[in-house]
C-alpha positions as CSV (number, residue, x, y, z in Angstrom):
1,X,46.7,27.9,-9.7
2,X,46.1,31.6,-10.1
3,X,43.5,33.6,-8.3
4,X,41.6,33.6,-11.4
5,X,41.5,30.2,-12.6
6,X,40.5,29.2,-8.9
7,X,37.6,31.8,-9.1
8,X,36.2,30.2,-12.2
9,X,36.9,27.1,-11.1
10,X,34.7,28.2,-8.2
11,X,32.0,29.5,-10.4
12,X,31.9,26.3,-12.5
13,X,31.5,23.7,-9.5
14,X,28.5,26.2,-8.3
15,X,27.1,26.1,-11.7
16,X,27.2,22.4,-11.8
17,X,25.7,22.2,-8.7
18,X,23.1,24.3,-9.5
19,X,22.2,22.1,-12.5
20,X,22.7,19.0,-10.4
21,X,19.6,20.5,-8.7
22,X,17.2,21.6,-11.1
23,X,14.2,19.6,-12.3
24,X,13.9,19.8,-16.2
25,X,10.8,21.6,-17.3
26,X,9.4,18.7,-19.1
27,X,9.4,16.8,-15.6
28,X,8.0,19.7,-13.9
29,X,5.2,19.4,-16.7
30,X,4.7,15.8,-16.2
31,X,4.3,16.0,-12.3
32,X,2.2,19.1,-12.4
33,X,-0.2,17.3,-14.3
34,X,-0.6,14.4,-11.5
35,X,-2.0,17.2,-8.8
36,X,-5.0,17.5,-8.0
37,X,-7.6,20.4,-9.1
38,X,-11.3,21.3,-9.9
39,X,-13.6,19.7,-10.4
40,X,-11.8,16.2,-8.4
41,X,-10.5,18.2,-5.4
42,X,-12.7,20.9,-3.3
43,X,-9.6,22.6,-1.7
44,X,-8.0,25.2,-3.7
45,X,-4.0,25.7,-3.9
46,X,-2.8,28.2,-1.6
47,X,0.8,28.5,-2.7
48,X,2.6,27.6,-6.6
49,X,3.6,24.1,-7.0
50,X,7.6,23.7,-6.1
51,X,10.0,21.4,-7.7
52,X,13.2,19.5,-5.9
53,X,15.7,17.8,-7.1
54,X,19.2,17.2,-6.3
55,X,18.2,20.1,-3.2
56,X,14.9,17.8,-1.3
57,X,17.0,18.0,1.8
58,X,15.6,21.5,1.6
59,X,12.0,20.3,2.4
60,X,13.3,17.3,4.2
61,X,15.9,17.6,6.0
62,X,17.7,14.8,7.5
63,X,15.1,12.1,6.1
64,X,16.4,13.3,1.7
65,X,19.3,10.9,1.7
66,X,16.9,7.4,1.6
67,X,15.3,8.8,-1.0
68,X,18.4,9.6,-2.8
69,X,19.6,6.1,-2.3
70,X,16.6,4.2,-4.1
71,X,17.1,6.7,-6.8
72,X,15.4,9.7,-6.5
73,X,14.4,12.0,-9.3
74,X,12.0,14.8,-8.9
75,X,9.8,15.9,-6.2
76,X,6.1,18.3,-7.1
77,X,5.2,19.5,-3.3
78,X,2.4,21.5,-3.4
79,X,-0.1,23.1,-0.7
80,X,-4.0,23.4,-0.6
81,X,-7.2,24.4,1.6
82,X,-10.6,24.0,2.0
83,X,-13.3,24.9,4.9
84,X,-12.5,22.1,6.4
85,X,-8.8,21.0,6.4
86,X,-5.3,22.2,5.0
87,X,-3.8,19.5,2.6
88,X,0.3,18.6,1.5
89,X,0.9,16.8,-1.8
90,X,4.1,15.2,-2.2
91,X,4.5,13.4,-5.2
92,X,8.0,11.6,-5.9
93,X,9.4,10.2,-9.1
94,X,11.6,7.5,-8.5
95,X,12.4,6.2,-11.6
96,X,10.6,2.9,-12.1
97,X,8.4,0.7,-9.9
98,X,10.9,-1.0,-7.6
99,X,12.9,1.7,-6.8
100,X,9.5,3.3,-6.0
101,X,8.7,0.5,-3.6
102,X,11.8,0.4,-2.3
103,X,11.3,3.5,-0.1
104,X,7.7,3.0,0.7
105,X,8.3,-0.5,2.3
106,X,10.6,1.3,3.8
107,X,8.6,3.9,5.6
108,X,5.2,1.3,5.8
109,X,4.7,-0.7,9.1
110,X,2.5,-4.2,8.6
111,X,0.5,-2.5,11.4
112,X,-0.7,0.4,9.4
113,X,-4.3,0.9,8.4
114,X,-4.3,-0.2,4.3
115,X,-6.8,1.1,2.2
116,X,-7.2,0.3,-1.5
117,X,-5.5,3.0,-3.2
118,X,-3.1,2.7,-6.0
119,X,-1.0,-0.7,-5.8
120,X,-0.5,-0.4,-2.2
121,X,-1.9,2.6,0.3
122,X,-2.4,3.1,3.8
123,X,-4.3,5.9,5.8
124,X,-3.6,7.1,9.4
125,X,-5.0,9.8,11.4
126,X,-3.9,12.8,9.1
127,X,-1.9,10.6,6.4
128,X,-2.9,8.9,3.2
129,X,0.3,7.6,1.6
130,X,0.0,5.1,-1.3
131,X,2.7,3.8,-4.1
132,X,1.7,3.6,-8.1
133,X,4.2,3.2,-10.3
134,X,7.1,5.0,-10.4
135,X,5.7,7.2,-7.7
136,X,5.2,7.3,-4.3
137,X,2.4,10.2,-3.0
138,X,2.3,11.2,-0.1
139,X,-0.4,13.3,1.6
140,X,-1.3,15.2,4.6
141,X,-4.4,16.8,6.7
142,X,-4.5,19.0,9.0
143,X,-8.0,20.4,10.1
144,X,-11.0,19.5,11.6
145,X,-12.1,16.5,9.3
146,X,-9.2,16.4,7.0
147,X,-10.2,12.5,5.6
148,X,-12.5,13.2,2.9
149,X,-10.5,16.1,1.3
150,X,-7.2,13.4,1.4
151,X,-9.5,10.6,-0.1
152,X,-10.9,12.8,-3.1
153,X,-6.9,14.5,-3.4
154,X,-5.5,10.4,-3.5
155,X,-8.3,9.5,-5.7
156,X,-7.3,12.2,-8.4
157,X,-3.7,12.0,-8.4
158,X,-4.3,8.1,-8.5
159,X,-6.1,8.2,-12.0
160,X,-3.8,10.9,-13.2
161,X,-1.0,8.3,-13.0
162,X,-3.3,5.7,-14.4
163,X,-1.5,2.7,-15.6
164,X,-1.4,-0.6,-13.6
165,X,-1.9,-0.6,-10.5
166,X,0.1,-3.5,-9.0
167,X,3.0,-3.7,-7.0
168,X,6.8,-5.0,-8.8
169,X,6.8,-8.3,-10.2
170,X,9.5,-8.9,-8.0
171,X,8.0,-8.4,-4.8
172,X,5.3,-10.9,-6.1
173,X,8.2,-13.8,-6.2
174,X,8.1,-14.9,-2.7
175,X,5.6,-18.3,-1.9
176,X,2.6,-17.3,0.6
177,X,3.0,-19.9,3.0
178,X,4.5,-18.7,6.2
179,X,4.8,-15.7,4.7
180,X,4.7,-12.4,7.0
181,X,2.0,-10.1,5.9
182,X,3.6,-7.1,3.9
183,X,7.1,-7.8,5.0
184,X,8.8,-8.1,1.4
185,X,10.9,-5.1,0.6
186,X,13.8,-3.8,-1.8
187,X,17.1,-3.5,0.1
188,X,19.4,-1.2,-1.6
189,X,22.2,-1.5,1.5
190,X,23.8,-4.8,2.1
191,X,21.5,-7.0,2.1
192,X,21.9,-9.5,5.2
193,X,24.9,-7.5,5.9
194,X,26.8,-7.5,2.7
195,X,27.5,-5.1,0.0
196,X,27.9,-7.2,-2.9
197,X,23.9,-8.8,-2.8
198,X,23.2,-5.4,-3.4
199,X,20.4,-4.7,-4.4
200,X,17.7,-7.6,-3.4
201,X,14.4,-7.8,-2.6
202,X,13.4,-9.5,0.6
203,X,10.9,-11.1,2.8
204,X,10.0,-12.4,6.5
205,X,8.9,-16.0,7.4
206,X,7.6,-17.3,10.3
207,X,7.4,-21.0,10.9
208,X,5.9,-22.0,14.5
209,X,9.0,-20.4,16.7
210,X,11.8,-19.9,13.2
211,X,11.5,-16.8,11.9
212,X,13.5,-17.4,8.7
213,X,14.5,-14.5,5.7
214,X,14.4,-15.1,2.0
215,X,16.3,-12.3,0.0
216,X,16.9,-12.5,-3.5
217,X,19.8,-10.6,-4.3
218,X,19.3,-9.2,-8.1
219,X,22.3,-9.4,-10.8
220,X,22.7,-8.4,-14.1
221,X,22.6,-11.4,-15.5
222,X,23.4,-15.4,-14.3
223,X,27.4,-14.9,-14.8
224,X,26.7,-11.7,-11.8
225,X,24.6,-14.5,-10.0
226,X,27.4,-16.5,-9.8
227,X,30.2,-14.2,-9.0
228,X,27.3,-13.4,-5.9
229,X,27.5,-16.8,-5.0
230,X,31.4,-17.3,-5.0
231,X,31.4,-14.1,-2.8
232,X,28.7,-15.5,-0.2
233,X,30.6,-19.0,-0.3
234,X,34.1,-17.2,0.6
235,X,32.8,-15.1,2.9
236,X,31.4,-18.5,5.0
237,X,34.2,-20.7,4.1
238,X,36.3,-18.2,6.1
239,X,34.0,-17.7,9.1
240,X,31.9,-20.8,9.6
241,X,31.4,-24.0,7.2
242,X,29.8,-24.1,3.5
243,X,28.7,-27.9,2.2
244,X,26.6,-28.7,-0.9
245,X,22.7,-29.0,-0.2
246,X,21.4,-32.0,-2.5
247,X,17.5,-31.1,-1.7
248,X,17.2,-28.6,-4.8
249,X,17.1,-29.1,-8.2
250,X,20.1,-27.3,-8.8
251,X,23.3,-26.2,-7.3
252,X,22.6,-25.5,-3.8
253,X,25.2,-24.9,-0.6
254,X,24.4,-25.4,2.9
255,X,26.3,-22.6,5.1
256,X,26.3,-21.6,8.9
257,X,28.3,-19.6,11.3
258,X,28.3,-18.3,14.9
259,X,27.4,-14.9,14.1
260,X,24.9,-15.3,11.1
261,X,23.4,-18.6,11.8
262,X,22.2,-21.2,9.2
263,X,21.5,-20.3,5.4
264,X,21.2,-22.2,2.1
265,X,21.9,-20.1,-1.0
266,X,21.5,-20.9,-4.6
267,X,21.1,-19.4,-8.3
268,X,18.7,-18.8,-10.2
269,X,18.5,-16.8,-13.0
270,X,20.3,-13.7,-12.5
271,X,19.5,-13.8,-9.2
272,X,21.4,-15.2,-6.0
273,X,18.5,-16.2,-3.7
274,X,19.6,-16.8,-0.1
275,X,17.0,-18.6,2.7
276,X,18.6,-17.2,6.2
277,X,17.5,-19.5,9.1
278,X,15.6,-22.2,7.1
279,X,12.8,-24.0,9.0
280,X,13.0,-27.7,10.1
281,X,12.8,-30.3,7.5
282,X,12.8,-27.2,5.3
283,X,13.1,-29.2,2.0
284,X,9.4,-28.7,0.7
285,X,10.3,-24.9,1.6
286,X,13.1,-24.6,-0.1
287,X,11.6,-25.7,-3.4
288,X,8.7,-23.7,-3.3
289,X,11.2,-20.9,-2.9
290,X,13.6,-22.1,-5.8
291,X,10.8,-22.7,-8.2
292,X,8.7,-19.2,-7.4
293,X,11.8,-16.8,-8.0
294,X,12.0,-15.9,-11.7
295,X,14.5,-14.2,-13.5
C-alpha cells in the first residue's frame, strides 16, 4: 500500500469515526425539547446543551460501555443554577423501553428511596433518577437545598416525554408471590452464565430460606426458544443430569449440577423461561410461572 492510499485510508477511518459519533440534528431537536425551562424550572441554564453519541466515554468515563451494551443512542447533558442549588440533566435515549430499563435496574438498589416519578424513580440525597420510556433521566443537585429545584426539573422533563408511564410489559411477567421487591431486570450478558439466553429478563425469589431465580431468556420467535432449550439441555447433559419434569403443562426438563445447582426450564412462546433453584414442592410455583410469561 502506498503512502498515499494509507493516508486516505487514514483520513476515511477518522471520518467514519467521526460520524460514528455524532448525534443527528433531528435527535438533538427531539432531546432538546425534553429539558427543562421557564416557566417549569426556576434555575436558568448556565452552559449550551451538549450532545454524545458514539463519544459518552467523554463525559463518563469508564462507566459509557454499560450504556453502550443495552443500546445506547444519544445523550442531551445540560447544566443549570438557581439561588439555591446547581442542577445536571442527563437525559439518555436508549432506543425503546426495555433496553431503557435494562440499565436503570441496573444502577437502582431495592434499598433506594422511590418516589413517584415517571414509570419508576428514586431520590437520594442530591439525586433524582427516574426511567420513562425510552429514556432514562438522570439528575443532580448540588447546593444548599437542591430538592425542590430537582423535583420541579423531573417534573418538566417527565411531561415532556409524556406518554405511558409504565414500566416493560416484560418486567410485569413475573407472579408476585415470593417475589423480591424490585429485583426484576433485563440481562443483556449471559444470563445465569451463558451467552446464548441472551438477552432475558430476570427476577429474585425468596421462599422461607430458597432464594430461587426466574429468567426468561427472550428469542425471536418459538423455533429460537427451542434451539435455547437444546443449548441449556447439552450444556447439563454434559455436566450434571437433565430428566423430563411432568408437573407443567408442557414440555418441561428437570436439570441439576454441582456447580449451578437445581433448575427446571421450559418454552414458552418465544421465550425459554428457566426457574434456578426451585422451592420445595415447587409445583404450584412453577405453574404460576409457566402460565404468567407471555410471548
Amino acid at each position: 500500500m502506498s503512502g498515499t492510499t494509507k493516508t486516505l485510508a487514514c483520513l476515511l477511518a477518522i471520518t467514519g469515526l467521526l460520524q460514528a459519533q455524532e448525534v443527528s440534528e433531528a435527535r438533538k431537536a427531539r432531546l432538546s425539547a425534553l429539558l427543562p425551562a421557564a416557566p417549569e424550572f426556576a434555575a436558568k441554564p448556565s452552559e449550551a446543551a451538549r450532545f454524545f453519541g458514539a463519544d459518552l466515554y467523554k463525559l463518563i468515563d469508564g462507566g459509557a460501555e454499560a450504556y453502550h451494551q443495552f443500546g445506547f443512542v444519544a445523550l442531551v447533558h445540560r447544566e443549570y443554577k438557581s439561588s439555591a442549588a446547581e442542577i445536571t440533566a442527563d437525559i439518555f435515549d436508549m432506543g425503546d423501553s426495555l433496553r431503557a430499563f435494562g440499565i436503570y435496574s441496573a444502577e437502582r438498589s431495592p434499598d433506594y428511596h422511590y418516589i413517584s416519578m415517571g414509570a419508576e424513580g428514586y431520590a437520594e440525597e442530591g439525586t433524582l433518577n427516574f426511567l420513562q420510556g425510552e429514556y432514562y433521566v438522570k439528575l443532580q443537585g448540588f447546593g444548599d437545598k437542591p430538592a425542590p429545584e430537582l423535583e420541579s426539573a423531573a417534573r418538566s422533563i417527565s411531561a415532556k416525554i409524556g406518554g405511558g408511564r409504565t414500566l416493560p410489559d416484560a418486567v410485569a411477567w413475573f407472579p408476585a408471590s415470593g417475589l423480591v421487591n424490585r429485583s426484576q431486570k433485563y440481562v443483556i450478558e449471559a444470563p445465569l452464565g451463558h451467552d446464548f439466553l441472551s438477552p432475558a429478563v430476570t427476577a429474585a425469589y425468596r421462599f422461607g430460606d430458597t432464594e430461587t431465580t426466574v429468567s426468561a431468556s427472550i428469542g425471536t420467535n418459538a423455533p429460537d426458544a427451542a434451539r435455547r432449550l437444546a443449548s441449556l439441555k447439552a450444556h447439563y447433559e454434559k455436566t450434571g443430569k437433565v430428566e423430563s419434569f411432568a408437573g407443567l403443562p408442557g414440555e418441561a426438563w428437570r436439570a441439576s449440577s454441582q456447580y449451578e445447582g437445581e433448575a427446571v426450564f421450559f418454552v414458552r412462546g418465544r421465550n425459554l423461561v428457566v426457574v434456578a433453584n426451585p422451592p420445595a414442592q415447587a409445583e404450584k410455583f412453577l405453574k404460576e410461572v409457566y402460565f404468567s410469561i407471555k410471548d
